[in-house]
C-alpha positions in Angstrom: -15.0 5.9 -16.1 -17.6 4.0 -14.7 -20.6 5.8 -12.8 -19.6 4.3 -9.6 -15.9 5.7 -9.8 -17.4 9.2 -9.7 -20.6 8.8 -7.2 -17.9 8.9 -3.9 -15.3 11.5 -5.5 -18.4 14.2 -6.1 -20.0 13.0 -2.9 -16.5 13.8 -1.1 -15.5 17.0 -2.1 -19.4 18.3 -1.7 -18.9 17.0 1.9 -16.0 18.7 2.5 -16.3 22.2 0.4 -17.7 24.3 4.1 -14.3 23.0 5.5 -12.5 23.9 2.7 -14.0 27.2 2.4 -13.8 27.9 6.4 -10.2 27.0 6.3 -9.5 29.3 3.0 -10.9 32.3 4.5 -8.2 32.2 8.1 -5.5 30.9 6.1 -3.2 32.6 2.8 -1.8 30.7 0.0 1.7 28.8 0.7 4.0 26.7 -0.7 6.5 24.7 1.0 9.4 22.8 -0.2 9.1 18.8 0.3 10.9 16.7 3.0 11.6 13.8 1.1 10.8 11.8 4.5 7.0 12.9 3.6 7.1 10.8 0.5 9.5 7.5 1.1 7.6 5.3 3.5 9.0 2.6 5.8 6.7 -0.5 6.0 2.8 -0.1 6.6 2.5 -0.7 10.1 0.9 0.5 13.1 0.2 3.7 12.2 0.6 3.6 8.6 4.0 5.7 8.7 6.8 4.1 10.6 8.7 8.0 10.7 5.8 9.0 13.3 7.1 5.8 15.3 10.5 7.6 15.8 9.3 9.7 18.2 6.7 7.9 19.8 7.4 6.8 23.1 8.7 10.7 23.9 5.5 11.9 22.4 3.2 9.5 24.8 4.8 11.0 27.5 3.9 14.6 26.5 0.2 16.8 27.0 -2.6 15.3 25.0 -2.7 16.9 21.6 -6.2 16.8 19.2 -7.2 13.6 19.4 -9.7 13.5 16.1 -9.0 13.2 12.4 -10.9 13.7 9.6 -10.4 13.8 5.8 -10.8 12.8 2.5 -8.5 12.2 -0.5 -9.3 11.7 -4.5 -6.6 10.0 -6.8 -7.2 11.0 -10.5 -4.2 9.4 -12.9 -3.8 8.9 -17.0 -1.8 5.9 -17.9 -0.8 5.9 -21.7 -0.1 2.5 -22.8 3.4 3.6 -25.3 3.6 0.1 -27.0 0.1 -1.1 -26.7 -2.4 2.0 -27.7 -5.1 -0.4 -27.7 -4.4 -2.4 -24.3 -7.0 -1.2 -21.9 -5.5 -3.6 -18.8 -1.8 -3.9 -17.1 -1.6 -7.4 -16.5 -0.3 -8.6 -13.2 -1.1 -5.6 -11.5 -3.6 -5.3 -8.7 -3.7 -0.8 -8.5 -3.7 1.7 -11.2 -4.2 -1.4 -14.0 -6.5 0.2 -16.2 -4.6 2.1 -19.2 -5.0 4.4 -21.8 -8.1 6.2 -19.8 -8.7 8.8 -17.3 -9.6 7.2 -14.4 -10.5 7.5 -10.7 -7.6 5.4 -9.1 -8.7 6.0 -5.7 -11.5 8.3 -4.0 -11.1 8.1 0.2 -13.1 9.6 3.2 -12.0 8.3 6.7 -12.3 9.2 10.3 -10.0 8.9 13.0 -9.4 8.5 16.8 -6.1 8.6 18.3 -5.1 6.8 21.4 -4.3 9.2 23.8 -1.9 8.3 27.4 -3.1 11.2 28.7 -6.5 11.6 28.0 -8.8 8.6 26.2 -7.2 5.6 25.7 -9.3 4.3 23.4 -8.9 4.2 19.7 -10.2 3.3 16.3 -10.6 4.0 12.5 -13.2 3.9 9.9 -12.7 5.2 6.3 -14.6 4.0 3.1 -13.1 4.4 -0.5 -13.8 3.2 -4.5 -11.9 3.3 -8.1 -9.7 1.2 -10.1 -7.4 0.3 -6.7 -10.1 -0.9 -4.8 -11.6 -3.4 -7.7 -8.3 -4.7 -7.6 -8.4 -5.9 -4.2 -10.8 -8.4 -5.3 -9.2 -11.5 -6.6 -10.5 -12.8 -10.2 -9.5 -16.2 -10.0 -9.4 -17.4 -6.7 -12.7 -19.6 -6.0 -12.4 -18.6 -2.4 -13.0 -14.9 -2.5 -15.8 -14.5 -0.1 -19.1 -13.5 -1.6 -19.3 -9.9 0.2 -15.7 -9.0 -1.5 -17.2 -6.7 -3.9 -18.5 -5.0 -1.3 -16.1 -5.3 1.7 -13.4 -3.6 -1.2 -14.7 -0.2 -0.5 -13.8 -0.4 3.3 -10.5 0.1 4.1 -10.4 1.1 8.0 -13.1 -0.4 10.8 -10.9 -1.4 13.7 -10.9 -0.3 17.9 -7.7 0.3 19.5 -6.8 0.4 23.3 -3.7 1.7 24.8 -2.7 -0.2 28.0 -0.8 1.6 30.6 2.1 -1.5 30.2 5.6 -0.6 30.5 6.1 2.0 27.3 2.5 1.2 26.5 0.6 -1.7 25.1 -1.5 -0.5 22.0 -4.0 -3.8 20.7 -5.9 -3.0 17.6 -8.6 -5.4 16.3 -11.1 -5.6 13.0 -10.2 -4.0 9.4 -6.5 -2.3 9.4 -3.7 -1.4 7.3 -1.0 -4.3 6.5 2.0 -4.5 8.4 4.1 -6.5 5.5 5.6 -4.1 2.4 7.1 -0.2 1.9 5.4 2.3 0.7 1.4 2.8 1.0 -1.6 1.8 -0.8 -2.2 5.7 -1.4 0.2 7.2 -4.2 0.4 10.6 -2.3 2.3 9.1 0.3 5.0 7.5 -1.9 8.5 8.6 -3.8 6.6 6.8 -7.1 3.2 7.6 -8.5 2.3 3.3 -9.3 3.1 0.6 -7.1 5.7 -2.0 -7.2 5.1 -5.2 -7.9 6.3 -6.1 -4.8 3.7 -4.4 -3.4 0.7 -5.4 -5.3 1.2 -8.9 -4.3 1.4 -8.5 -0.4 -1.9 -7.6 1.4 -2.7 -3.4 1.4 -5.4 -4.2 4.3 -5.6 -7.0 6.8 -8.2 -8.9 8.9 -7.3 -9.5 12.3 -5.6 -8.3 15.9 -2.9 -6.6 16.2 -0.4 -5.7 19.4 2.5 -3.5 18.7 5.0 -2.6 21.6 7.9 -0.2 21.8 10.5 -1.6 23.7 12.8 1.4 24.0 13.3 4.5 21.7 14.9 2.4 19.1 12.9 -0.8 19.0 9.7 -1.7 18.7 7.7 -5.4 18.5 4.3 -5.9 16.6 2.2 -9.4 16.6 -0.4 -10.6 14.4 -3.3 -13.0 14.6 -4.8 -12.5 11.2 -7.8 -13.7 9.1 -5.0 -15.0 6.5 -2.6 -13.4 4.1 -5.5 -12.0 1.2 -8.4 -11.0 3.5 -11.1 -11.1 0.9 -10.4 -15.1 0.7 -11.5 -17.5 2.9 -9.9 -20.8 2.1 -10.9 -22.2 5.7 -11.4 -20.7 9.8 -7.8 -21.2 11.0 -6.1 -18.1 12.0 -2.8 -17.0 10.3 -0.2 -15.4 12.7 2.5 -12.8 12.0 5.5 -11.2 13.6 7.2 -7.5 12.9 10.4 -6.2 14.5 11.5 -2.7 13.8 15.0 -1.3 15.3 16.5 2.5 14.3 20.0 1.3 14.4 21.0 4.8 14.2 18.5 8.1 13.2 19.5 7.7 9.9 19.0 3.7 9.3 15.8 1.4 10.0 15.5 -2.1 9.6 12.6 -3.9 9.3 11.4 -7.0 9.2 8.0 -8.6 8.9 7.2 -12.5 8.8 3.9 -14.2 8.1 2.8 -17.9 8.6 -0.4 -19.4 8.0 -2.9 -21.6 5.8 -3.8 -20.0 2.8 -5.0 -23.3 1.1 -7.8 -25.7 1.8 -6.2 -28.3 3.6 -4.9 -26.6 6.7 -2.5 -29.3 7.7 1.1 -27.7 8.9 2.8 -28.7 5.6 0.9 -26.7 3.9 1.3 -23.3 5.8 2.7 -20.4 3.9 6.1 -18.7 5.3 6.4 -15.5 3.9 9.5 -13.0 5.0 9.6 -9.2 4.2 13.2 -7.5 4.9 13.5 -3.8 4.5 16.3 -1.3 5.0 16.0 2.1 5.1 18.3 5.6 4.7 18.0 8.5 5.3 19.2 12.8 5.4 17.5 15.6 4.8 17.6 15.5 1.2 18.1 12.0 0.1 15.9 8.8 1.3 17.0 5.3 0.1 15.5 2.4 0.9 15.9 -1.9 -0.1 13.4 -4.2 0.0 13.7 -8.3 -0.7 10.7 -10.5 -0.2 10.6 -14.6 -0.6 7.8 -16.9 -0.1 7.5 -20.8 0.1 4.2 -22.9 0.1 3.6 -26.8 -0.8 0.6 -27.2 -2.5 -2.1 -29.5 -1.0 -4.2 -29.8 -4.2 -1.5 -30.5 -6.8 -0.3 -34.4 -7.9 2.8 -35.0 -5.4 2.7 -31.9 -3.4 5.3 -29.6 -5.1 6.6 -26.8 -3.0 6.4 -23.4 -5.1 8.8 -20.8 -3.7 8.2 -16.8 -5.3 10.5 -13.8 -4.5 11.1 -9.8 -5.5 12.9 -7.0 -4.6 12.6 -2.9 -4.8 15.0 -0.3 -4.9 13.7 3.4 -3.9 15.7 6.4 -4.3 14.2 9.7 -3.6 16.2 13.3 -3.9 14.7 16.8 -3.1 14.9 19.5 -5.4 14.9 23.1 -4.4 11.2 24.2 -3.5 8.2 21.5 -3.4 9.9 19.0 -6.3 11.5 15.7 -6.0 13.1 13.3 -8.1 12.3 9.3 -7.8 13.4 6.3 -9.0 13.1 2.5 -8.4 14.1 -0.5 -9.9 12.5 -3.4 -9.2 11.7 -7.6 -10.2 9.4 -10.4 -9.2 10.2 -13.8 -10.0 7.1 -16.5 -10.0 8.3 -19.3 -11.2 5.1 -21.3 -11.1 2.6 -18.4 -11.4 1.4 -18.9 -7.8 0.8 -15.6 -6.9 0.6 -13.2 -10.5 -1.1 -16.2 -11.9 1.6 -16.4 -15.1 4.7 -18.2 -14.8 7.2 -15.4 -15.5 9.9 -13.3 -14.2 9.3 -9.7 -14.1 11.4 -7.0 -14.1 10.7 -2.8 -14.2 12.5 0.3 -14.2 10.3 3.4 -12.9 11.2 7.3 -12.9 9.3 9.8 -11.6 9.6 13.9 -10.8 6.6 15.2 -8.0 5.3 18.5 -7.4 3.2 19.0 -4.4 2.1 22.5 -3.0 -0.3 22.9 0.3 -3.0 25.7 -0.1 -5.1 27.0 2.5 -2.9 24.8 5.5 -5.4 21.6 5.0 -5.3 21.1 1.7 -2.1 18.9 -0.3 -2.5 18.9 -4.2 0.4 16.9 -5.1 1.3 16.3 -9.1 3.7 13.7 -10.3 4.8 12.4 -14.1 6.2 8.9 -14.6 8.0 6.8 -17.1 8.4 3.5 -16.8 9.5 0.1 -18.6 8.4 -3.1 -17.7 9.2 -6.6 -19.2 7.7 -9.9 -18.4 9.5 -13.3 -19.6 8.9 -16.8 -18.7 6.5 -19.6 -20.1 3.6 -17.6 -19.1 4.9 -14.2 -19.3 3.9 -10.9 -21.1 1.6 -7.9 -20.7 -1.8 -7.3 -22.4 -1.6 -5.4 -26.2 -5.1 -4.9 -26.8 -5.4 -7.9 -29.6 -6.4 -11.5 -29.9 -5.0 -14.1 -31.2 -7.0 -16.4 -34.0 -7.7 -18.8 -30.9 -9.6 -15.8 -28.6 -6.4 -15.5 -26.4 -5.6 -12.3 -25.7 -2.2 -11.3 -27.3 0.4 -10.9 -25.3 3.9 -9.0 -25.7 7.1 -9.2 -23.4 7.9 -5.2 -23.2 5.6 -2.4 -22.2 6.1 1.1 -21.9 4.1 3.8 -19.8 4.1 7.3 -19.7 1.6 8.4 -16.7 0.4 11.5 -15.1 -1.3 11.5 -11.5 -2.9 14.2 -10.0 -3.6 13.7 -6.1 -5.5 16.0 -3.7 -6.1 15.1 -0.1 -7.8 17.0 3.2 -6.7 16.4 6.5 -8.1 18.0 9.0 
């Protein structure tokens, strides 16, 4: 691991150790058993947790409750390559790609202010963060990755919010903020799954932009979008990308979601060459099971290409979650990503992936959430341009590539919320 991976991890928990300790010596050792709703995460909107939604507009109508947040979180995960020892990169991945080392995925420290009806209505986020899921954020190939990308990667909250006493309440939100398009969260705590989709690594984790999100009644709320553009460290021009979420609880057990984007993402900015991009998710739910669908299909004409071709891409997800007795659960997900014409993986291939996973997680001392999950998975990548890394090169210099992989991977996850 590289020296910058451990500077903020170390600097973190020396931070927080007095909170840690204060909160040890009020509180004794417990364990609870996991609510699989905890884990299985509706799209990343709003508030990065569409459950806390369900209750919203009853809860802005109750007394103020604490209105700061504070906390850190460290991701620590070994990723055993099974069919490539030597492969040291997951290709086509954007988090948790580096194999067959222990790394720092992810080390996080953020502050927060709620909105508040009843007391401040003023808002706004901050947090800071580095390891392997952050230097992913940064595109390799795109010549339009901005030149402080490197390092705007280690911030991933800077935004003001403002609740506006309109109707069931207007909140607006503007600067850095988590995306609104995808399920599950760029933190592996949060999720049934310890790695990401692919599904997820190739829509936006953080956004650029403003953002107004509305709940209409108890069962439906509205979200629009004026955004920066659909990979906000790329700049391919000034014009603003736009972007629309609807989210209804057809009944307390069932959400559906949906999330569209439109925008230039190319050079030429003319109309024809706007991306549309649609994200459909539907999501179940009980006490002890959690299923949820996702499908996702994009279309874009290319401006710079002889005759214009339009290049389409899709993928769906699967997620099934079940609680065990005590703090265990069970996960699984299924999953492909078809790209065609290597658009947005940069290989022409289709992609598909199987993923199991059991979790433990245990909360000591109130505060403090160490959560442990093993995974196997088996991914295969075919097409003209498909295949995952092995390790070798070929006679020519180009890297050898194989159509199967197999991983056997252990995270271990610790987070602090005050």
């Amino acid at each position: 691991m590289s020296n910058e991976a451990l500077r903020l991890p170390c600097l973190v928990v020396r931070v927080l150790v007095t909170l840690v300790v204060m909160d040890c010596m009020g509180t004794t050792h417990h364990t609870e058993a996991l609510d699989v709703s905890d884990v299985l995460q509706p799209a990343r909107t709003v508030q990065g947790k569409l459950e806390r939604r369900r209750t919203k507009v009853k809860e802005m109508r109750k007394a103020a409750k604490k209105d700061w947040h504070y906390g850190a979180y460290l991701d620590v995960g070994y990723l055993p390559n099974l069919s490539s020892p030597d492969a040291d990169e997951w290709r086509s991945k954007t988090t948790d790609f580096k194999l067959n080392d222990l790394e720092v995925n992810l080390a996080r420290a953020y502050i927060r202010k709620e909105v508040n009806p009843e007391g401040s209505r003023w808002g706004g986020e901050f947090a800071v963060q580095t390891g392997v899921d952050s230097e992913g954020l940064v595109s390799k190939t795109s010549p339009d990755t901005i030149g402080s990308a490197d390092t705007l990667r280690h911030f991933s909250r800077a935004n003001l919010s403002y609740l506006f006493p309109a109707g069931n309440g207007l909140k607006l939100t503007g600067g850095l903020m988590n995306s609104y398009i995808g399920y599950s969260s760029f933190h592996s705590k949060d999720n049934v799954n310890y790695t990401r989709g692919y599904i997820l690594d190739h829509v936006p984790y953080f956004l650029f932009g403003a953002e107004a999100i509305y709940p209409v009644n108890e069962t439906v709320t509205i979200g629009g979008y004026i955004l920066s553009g659909f990979t906000y460290l790329t700049r391919p021009n000034e014009v603003p990308s736009f972007g629309l979420q609807t989210v209804w609880e057809t009944t307390p057990n069932l959400t559906v979601v949906q999330n569209l984007y439109y925008g230039p993402d190319q050079r030429n900015t003319n109309l024809r060459f706007w991306r549309f991009f649609s994200d459909s998710i539907v999501e179940w739910k009980t006490e002890a099971w959690a299923v949820a669908a996702a499908f996702d299909i994009g279309t874009e004409e290319q401006a710079a290409n002889a005759g214009n071709p339009r290049y389409m891409w899709m993928s769906s997800a699967l997620w099934v979650a079940r609680n065990l007795p005590g703090p265990w659960w069970l996960g699984f997900r299924p999953e492909f990503y078809w790209d065609p014409d290597g658009l947005i993986t940069g290989a022409e291939q289709l992609i598909w992936a199987v993923t199991t996973t059991i979790a433990y997680r245990v909360r000591v001392f109130t505060k403090n959430t160490f959560t442990t999950k093993l995974e196997y998975r088996f991914d295969r990548s075919t097409g003209s341009g498909g295949g995952f890394f092995t390790g070798q090169q070929l006679s020519s210099g180009v890297p050898q590539l194989t159509p199967n992989q197999q991983l056997l991977i252990l995270g271990f996850m610790w987070a602090f919320d005050s």
